[in-house]
DRENTOR-366771 format. One record per residue (C-alpha): residue in three letters; x, y, z. Coordinates in steps of 0.2 Angstrom, whole numbers, plus 5000, padded with zeros to 4 digits. Layout:
alaXYZ
...
***
This chain:
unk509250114899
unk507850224897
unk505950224904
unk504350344898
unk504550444915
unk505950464925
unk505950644926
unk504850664946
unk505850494950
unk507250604951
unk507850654969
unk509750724974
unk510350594987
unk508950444983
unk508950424966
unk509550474950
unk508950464932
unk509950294928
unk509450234943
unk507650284944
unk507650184927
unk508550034936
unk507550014947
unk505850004937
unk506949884926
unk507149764941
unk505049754944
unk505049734926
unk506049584927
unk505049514939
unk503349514932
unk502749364923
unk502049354906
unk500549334915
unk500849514921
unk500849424941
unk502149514950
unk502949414967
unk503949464980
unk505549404969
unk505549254956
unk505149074966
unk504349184978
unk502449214982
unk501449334977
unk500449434986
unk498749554982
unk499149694991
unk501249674988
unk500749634969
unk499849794969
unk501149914977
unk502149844963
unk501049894949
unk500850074956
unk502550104955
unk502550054938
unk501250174931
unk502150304942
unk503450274930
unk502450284914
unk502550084911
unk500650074910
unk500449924898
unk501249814913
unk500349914926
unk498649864917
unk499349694916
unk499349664932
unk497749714936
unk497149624924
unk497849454933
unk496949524948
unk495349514938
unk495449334930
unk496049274946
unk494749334960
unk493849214969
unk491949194966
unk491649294983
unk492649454977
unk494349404986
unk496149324982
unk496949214992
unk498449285004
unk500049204995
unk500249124976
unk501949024973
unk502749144960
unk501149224954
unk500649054949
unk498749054952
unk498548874952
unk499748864967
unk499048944981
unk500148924997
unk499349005007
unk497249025007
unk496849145018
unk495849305014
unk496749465021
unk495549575019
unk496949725017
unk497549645003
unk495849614994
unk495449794998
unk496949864990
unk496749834972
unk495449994972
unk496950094975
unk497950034964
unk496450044951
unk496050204953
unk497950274954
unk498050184937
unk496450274931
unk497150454935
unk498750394927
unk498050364911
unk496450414908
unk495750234903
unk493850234905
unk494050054895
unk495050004909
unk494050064922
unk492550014914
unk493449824915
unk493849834933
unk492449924943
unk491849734946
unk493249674950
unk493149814965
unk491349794967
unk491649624973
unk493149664982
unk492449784993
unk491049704995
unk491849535001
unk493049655014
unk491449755021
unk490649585023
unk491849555038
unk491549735044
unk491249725065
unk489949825074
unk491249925080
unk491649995064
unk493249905062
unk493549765049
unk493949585051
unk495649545046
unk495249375037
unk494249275032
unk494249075027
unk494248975013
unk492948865023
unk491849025023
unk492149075043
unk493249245048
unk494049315060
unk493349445069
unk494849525077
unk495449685067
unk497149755065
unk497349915065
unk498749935052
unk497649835040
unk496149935044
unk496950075039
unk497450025023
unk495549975020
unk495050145025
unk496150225012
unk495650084998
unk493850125003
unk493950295000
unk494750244984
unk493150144978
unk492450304984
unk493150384972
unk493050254958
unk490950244961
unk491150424960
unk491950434943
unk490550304936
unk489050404943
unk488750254955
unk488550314971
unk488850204986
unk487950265003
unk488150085011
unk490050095009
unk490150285014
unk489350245032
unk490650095032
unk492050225028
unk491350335041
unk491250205054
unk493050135050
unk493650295052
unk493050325069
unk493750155076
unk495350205071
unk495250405078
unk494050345095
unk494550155100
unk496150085099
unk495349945109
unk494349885095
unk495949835087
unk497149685094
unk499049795103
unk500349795089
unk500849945093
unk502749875095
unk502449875077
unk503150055065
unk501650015053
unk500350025067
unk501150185072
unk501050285054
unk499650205044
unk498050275054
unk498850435046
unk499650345028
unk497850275028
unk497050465030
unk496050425043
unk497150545054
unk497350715047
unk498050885054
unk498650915071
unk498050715076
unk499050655062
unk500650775068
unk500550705085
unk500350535082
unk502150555071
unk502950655086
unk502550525097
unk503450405090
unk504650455081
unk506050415094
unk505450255096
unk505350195078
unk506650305069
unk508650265069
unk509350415061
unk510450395046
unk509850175045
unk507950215043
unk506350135053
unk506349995061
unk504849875056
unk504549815074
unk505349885093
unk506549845101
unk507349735088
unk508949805078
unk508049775062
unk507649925050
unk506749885035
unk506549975016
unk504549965014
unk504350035031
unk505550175029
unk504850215012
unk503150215017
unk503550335031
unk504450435021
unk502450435008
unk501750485026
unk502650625029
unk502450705013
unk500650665015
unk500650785031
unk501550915022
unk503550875030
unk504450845012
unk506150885021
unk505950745035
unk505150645020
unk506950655010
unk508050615024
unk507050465029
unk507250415009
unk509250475009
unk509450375025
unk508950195018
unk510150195000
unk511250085009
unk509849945005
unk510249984987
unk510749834977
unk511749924964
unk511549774950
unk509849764950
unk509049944956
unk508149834969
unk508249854986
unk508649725000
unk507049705013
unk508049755028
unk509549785038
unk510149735055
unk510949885063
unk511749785079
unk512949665069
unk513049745052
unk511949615042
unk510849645029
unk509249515032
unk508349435023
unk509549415008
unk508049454997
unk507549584985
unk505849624985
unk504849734972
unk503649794984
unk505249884994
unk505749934976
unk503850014973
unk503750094990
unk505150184988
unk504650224971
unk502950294975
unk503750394988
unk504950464978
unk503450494965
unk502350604976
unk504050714983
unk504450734964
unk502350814961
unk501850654950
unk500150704949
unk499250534950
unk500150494965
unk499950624976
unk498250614972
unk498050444978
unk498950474994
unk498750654997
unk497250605000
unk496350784997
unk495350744984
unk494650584992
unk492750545000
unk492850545017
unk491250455020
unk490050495032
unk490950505050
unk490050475065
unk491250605073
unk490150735066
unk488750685074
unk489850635093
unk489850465098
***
């Protein structure tokens, strides 16, 4: 069992050659013909999950599928530039849930732009620029005064002004991602520079602006996953927490106190600390979760409760599989990925922290 690339998926202690191959198998079983990609068959998809999926794949030279999936993005987006927050089984007629995460429809520019610098398809992007056009549009829509964005929107057209500050994050990184899309097509984008810069400052200047989920591992490592911390901030901020959130040799727990660590966390950790230049820390993070291996599918099992032994849920998601996968990409110098989340070679926009405030 083979794939075009597994040669940077390679890493002693996380993943061999075989392996690497196994697991990129298990999301290619997944994915419909439709190229839709849920959590697991009979399960939903999700945008932003869907897109963490297709990542990995280009990260592992299966571009074809990866294009496929971003292409079900694009017949499937609503008229005001978003998708609805779960689809039964990728199935776009049977929308469970119909809320508008406006993480998840912010997203898909990174996964866009990651496939662009995978492949080099001007065709492609030349197909989906309004697709993120209307994507970023619909998510700066709900943009507060404050800088930081909205986390939802309705399907009766009202939203929800209260922000999140893991989701923000993520914006701020998809947005500086459409950055560099509009960048790419010579179409430049003041409005969504000034958005980016204002974003950016919520997150560094007011943590009040945000609803307290700081109980939560996400809200502790995406301000600087998202890049809106760099340098010294972002080292702190992962000293800080580190003891709280890290169980050596298990991984991360997704939320404190419980006994409960969890894959996509840990994986995503792990993509953060390589972002900030600690590679070693970044592979024992990755080494410490291969007990959530499945070893017949290459998949890997959502989490694992430390305190009794169990793993829970019983489920095998592809977005755990593609976390782990695009961390293990950027540790292994794929050049796409660690362009995407190295985040050196992305717009800042125009920071109000230049100017105080």
């Amino acid at each position: 069992m083979t794939t075009p690339r597994t040669e940077h998926l390679v890493l002693p202690g996380v993943l061999t050659a075989e392996q690497a191959a196994e697991t990129v198998a298990g999301i290619l079983a997944v994915q419909r013909e439709d190229g839709a990609i849920p959590w697991f068959r009979g399960h939903h998809l999700d945008p932003w999950d869907h897109t963490e999926a297709a990542m990995a794949l280009d990260a592992a030279g299966e571009h074809e599928a990866a294009a496929r999936a971003y292409e079900w993005l694009a017949r499937h987006q609503n008229p005001d530039g978003s998708w609805y927050a779960a689809y039964a089984d990728g199935d776009f007629r049977r929308v469970t849930d119909r809320g508008r995460e406006t993480n998840f429809v912010a997203y898909p520019a990174v996964g866009v732009w990651h496939h662009y610098l995978s492949t080099g398809d001007d065709t492609f992007l030349d197909r989906m620029w309004p697709m993120v056009y209307a994507a970023v549009e619909y998510v700066l829509g709900l943009q507060q005064p404050g800088g930081q964005i909205g986390w939802k929107g309705e399907d009766d057209g009202g939203a929800t002004a209260e922000a999140l500050l893991t989701g923000s994050s993520s914006v701020h990184h998809a947005l500086r991602c459409a950055l560099a899309l509009a960048e790419q097509r010579e179409e430049p984008q003041p409005d969504w520079e000034l958005a980016v810069g204002a974003l950016r400052h919520a997150i560094r200047r007011h943590p009040e602006r945000f609803l307290d989920k700081s109980r939560y591992s996400m809200d502790w490592y995406y301000p600087v996953l998202g890049g809106a911390l760099a340098g010294a901030e972002a080292t702190a901020r992962i000293e800080e927490g580190w003891d709280r959130f890290v169980v050596p040799g298990l991984g991360v727990r997704c939320v404190v106190p419980n006994p409960w660590v969890t894959g996509g966390e840990s994986a995503e950790l792990a993509l953060t600390l390589w972002a900030t230049g600690e590679s070693d820390r970044a592979l024992d993070i990755l080494k410490s979760i291969q007990h959530l291996r499945d070893a017949e599918s290459g998949l890997y099992w959502t989490g694992y409760v430390f305190e009794d032994a169990t793993v829970w849920p019983r489920e095998l998601t592809t977005w755990t599989a593609g976390s782990l996968l695009l961390a293990v990409a950027a540790l292994g110098g794929d050049e796409a990925t660690c362009t995407v989340f190295g985040g050196a070679h992305l717009p800042r926009g125009l920071d109000p922290d230049c100017c105080g405030g």
